[in-house]
C-alpha positions in Angstrom: -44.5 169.8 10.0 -46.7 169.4 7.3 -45.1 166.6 5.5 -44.9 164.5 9.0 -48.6 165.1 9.5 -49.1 163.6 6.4 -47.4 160.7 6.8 -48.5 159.9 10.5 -52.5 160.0 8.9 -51.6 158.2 5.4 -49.9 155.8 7.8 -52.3 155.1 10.3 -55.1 155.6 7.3 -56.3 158.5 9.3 -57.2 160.4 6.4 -61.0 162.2 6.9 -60.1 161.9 10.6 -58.5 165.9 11.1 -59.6 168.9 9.2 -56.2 171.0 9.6 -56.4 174.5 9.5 -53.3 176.5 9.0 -53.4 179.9 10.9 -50.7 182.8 11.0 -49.8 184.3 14.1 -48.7 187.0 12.9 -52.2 187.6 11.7 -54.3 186.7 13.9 -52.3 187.0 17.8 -55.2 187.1 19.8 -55.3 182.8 18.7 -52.1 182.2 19.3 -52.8 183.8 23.0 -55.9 182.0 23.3 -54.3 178.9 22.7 -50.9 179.3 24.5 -49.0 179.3 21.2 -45.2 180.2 22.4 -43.3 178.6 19.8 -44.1 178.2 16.2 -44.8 175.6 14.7 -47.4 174.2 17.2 -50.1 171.9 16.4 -52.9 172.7 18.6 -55.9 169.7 18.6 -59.1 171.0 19.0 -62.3 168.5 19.7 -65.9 170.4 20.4 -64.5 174.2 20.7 -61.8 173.0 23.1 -58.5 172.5 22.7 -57.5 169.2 24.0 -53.8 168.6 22.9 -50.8 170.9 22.6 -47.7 170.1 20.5 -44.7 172.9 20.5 -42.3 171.9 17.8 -42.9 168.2 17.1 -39.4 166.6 16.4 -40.6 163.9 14.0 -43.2 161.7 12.7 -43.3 159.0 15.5 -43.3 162.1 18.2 -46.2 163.3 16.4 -47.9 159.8 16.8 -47.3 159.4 19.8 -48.9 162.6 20.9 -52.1 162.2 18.6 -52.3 158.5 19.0 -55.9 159.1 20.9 -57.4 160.6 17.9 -55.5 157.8 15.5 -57.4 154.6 14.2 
């Protein structure tokens, strides 16, 4: 996933607009849980302490667009 994520921000010049933070479930479960994190990977998009969008194994770079396209330039 990390490789579409790249390419949906260096395409849509997006660049300063995430900070991504990579966590381990395995390491940290009580996250996951607070987050809903079923299936791994999930992108989880957190704006002011909340988490505002949900993405459970993204398929692609446009489905990844599509799906942050409110935080996108």
């Amino acid at each position: 996933m990390d490789g579409w994520i790249a390419q949906v921000l260096q395409h849509r010049s997006n660049h300063h607009t995430f900070e991504l933070v990579r966590v381990s479930v395995d390491d940290h479960p009580d996250l996951a849980e607070r987050f809903g994190v079923e299936t791994v990977p999930t992108l989880c998009v957190v704006e002011a302490r909340r988490l505002q969008k949900r993405i459970a194994a993204p398929r692609g770079c446009r489905q990844l667009e599509r799906d942050l396209a409110p935080w996108l330039n």
